[in-house]
N, C-alpha and C positions, 0 to 999 in steps of 0.2 A: 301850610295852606296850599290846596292846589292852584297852579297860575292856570286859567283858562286863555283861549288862543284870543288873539285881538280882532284876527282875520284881515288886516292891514289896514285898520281902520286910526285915519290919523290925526284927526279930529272928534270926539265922542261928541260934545256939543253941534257940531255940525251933522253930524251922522243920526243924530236922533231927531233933530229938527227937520233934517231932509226926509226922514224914514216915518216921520210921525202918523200920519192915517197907517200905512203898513201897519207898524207899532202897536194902535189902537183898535185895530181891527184881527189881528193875529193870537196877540200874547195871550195868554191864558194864564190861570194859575199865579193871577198879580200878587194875591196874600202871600206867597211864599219869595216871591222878591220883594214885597213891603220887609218881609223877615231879616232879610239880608241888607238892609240898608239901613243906616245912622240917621234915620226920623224921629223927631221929636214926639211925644205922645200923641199930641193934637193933629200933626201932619198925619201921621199913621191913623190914628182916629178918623180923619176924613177920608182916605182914601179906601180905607175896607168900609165905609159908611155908604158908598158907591154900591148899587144895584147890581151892575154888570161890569164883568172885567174890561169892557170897551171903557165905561164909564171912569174906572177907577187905572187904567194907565191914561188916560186923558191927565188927569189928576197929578200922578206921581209925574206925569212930563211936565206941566203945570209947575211941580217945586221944583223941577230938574234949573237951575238957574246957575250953577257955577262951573266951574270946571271938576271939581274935584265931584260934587254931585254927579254929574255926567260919568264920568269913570267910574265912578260906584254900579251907577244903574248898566252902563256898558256890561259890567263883570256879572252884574246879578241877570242880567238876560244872558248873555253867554252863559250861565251854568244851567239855567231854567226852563229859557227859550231857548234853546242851542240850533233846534231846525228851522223855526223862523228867520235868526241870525245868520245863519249860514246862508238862505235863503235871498235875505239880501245882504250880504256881501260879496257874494258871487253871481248874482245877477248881473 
């Protein structure tokens, strides 16, 4: 599996908390990080139930609650969102 860069990000929970309207407002193409991530049927089920991809990373941030979560969704936006990502971390 390819390691995607972290971008020196050294907290993931903090960094998506801080970064969240960015997040919600940027990302695109959330169904194919729903793809990438160990969601339960029902989890997944709501979040592609979402109208707009603003609507449905609001959501998937929503379940983001642990650490290991957090580093999941880090890695599935780094492979998906990578110019966003980049976008702020080097901001």
């Amino acid at each position: 599996m390819e390691k995607r860069p972290s971008h020196g990000i050294k907290d993931n929970q903090k960094f998506l908390k801080r970064n969240q309207g960015k997040l919600i407002d940027n990302v695109k193409n959330v169904d194919r990080i729903v793809d990438d991530l160990n969601l339960g049927d029902e989890m997944a089920a709501n979040v592609r139930a979402e109208r707009t991809d603003q609507a449905k990373m609001r959501k998937l941030l929503e379940y983001t609650k642990s650490t290991s979560a957090a580093n999941l969704l880090v890695d599935a936006l780094n492979k998906h969102a990578a110019d966003v990502m980049e976008d702020l971390t080097t901001a």
